[in-house]
C-alpha positions in Angstrom: 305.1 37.9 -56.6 305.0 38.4 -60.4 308.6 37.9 -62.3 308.8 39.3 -65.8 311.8 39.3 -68.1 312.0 40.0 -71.3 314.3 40.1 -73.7 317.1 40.1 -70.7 320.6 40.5 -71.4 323.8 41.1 -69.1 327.5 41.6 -71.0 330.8 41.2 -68.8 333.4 42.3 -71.4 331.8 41.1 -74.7 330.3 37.8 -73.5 326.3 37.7 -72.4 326.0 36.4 -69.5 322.5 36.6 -69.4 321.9 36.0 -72.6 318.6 37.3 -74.4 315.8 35.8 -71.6 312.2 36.4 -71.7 310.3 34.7 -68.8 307.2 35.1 -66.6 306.5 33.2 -63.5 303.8 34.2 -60.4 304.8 32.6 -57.1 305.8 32.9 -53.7 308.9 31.3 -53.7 311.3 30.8 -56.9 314.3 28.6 -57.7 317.2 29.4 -59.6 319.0 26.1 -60.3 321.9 25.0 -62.9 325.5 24.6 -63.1 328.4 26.9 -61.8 328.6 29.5 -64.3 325.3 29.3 -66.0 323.8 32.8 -64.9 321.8 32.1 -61.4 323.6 34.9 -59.1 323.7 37.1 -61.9 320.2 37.0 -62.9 319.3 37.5 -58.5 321.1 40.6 -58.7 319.6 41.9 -61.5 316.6 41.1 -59.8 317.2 42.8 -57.1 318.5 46.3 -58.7 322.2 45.0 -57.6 323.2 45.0 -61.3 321.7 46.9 -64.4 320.7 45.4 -67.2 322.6 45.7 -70.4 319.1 45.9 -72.5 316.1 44.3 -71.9 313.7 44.8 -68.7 312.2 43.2 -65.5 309.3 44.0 -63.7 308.6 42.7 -60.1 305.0 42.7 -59.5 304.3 44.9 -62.1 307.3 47.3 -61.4 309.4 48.0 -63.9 313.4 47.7 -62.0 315.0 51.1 -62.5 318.2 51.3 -64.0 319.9 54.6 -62.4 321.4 54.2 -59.4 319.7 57.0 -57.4 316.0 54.7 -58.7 317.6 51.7 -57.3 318.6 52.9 -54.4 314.8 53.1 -53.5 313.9 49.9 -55.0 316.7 48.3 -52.8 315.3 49.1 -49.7 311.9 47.2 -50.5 314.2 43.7 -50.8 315.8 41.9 -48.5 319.4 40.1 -49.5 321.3 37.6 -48.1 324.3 36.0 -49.7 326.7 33.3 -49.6 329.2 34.5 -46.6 326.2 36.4 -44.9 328.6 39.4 -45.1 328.0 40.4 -41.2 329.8 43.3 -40.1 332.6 41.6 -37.8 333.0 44.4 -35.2 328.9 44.2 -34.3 327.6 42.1 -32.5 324.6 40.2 -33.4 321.8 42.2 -32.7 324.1 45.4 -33.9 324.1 44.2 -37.3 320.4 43.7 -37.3 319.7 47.2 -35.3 322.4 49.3 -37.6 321.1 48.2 -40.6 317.4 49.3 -39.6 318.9 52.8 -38.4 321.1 54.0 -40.6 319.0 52.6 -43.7 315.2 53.0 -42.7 315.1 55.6 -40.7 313.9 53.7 -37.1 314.9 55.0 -33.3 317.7 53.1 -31.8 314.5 51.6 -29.5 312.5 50.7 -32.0 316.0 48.7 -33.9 317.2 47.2 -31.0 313.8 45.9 -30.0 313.1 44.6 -33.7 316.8 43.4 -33.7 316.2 40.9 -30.6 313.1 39.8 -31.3 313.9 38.0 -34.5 316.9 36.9 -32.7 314.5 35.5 -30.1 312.3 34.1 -33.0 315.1 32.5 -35.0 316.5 30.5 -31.9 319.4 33.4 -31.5 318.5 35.1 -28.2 321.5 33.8 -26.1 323.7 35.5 -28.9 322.9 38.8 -29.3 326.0 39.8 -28.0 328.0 37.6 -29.8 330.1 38.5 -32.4 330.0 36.9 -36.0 333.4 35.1 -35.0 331.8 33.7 -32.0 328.9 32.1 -33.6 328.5 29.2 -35.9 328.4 29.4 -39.8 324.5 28.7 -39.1 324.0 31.0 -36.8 326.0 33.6 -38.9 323.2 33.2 -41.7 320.1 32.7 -39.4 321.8 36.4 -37.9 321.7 37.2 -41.7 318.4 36.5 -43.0 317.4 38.2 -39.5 318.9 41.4 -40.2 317.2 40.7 -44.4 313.8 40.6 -42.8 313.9 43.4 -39.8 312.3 45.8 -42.3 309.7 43.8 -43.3 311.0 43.3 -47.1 308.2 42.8 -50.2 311.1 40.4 -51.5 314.2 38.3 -50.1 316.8 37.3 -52.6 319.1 34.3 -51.5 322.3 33.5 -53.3 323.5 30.2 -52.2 323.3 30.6 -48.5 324.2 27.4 -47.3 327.3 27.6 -49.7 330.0 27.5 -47.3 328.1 25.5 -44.4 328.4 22.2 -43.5 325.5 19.8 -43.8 324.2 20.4 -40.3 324.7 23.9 -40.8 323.0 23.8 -44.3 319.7 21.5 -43.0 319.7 24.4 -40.1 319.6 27.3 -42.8 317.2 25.8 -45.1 314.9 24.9 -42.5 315.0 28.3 -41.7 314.3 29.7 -45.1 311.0 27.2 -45.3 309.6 28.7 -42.0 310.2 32.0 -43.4 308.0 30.8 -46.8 305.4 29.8 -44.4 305.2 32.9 -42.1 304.1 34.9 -45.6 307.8 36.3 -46.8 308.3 35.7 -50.4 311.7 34.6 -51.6 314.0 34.1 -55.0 317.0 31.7 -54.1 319.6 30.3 -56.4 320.5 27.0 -54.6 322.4 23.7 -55.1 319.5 21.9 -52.4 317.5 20.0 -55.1 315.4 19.1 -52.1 315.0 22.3 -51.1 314.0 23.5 -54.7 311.8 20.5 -55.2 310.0 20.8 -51.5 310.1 24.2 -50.3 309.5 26.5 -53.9 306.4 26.2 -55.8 308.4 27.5 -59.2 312.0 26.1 -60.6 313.9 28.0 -63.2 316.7 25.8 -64.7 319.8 28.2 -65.9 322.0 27.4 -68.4 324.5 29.1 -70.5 322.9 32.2 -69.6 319.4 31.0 -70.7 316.3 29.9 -68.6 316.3 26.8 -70.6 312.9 25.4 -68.5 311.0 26.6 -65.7 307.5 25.4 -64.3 305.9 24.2 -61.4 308.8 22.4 -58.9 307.3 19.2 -58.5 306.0 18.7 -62.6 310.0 20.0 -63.3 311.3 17.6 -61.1 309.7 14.8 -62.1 309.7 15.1 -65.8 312.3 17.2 -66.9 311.7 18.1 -70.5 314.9 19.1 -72.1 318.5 17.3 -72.5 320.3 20.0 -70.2 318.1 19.3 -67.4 318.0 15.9 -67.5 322.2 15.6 -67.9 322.2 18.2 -65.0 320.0 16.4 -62.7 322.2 12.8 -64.1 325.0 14.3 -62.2 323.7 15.7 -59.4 321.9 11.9 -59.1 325.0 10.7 -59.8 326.8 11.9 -56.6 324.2 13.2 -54.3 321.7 9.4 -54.6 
């Protein structure tokens, strides 16, 4: 995938909160990274056609994101999304939030879902718990359920905000484990993340987020190891600092 921003800028009531970015990046699997506040969700929705741009433009692979929300509708249903609660419907079970979502949304039979719905259950380690509901499963299995029901349509794109969040760390190691096997099966993915491990491992691309600016991006492993400006190197101080 191709990411092109330029000249971004997002206002919540005066204040930019993206704030005047221009980046470009080709890879199969981006990290947003930086401190609470500094942009990263905002920028993944924007991304995804989720929120419109207060000036400025992006273009996924070439495609310029549309800013009405009859253009975006379409351009939504290329994407997958998954976000930090998973946001499963509570009165389906698992393979009815997979199946509705293909139905009501893209069009398929109620066969063709529910056979798409159980086999990525099946393929994610979920087939005892198709029946289940969200309250009878795990947090992980809640967002392995999730990033099933993102993929059932065969997305160009899945955008991740924080999904391991609210999990604890066996849940979290489950998820992200997950999310690399997904990388390697061929699905290209933007996740903002608080893994550093993840970021530095599992994407080729790192985009460091602060105040509302992409303040340095490259190559994971090169960003990792030398990071080049002040922010970075305070932010990745304090996340040594408590997470060494």
């Amino acid at each position: 995938m191709k990411v092109e921003l330029e000249h971004l800028v997002k206002r919540f009531g005066g204040e930019n909160v993206i704030d005047d970015v221009s980046f470009s990046v080709e890879t199969s699997a981006l990290a947003l990274i930086g401190s609470s506040g500094g942009g990263k969700s905002t920028l993944l929705r924007m991304l995804g056609g989720l929120l419109p741009a207060t000036s400025g433009s992006i273009r996924m692979d070439g495609r310029l994101v549309p800013k009405t929300e009859r253009e975006c509708i379409a351009f939504r249903r290329t994407l997958g999304y998954v976000f930090q609660q998973g946001n499963l419907f509570q009165h389906l079970s698992a393979q009815e939030n997979i199946a509705l979502v293909l139905r009501e949304v893209h069009g398929w039979t109620k066969e063709a879902a529910d056979a798409r719905a159980f086999e990525l259950l099946a393929h994610f380690g979920l087939a005892e718990h198709a029946d289940k509901h969200p309250s009878e499963l795990s947090g992980g299995q809640q967002q392995r359920a999730a990033i099933a029901r993102a993929v059932a349509p065969r997305p160009k794109l899945l955008l991740l905000d924080e999904p391991t969040s609210a999990l604890d760390p066996e849940y979290t190691a489950e998820v992200l484990d997950l999310t690399a096997q997904l990388r390697g099966e061929g699905i290209e993915f933007v996740i903002v993340t608080h893994e550093m491990g993840f970021a530095r491992r599992a994407c080729d691309a790192t985009a460091f987020l602060h105040q509302g600016r992409i303040v340095e991006a490259g190559p994971s492993a090169a960003l990792f190891a030398h990071p080049q400006t002040p922010e970075l190197q305070r932010f990745f101080g304090r996340m040594l600092e408590w997470h060494a």
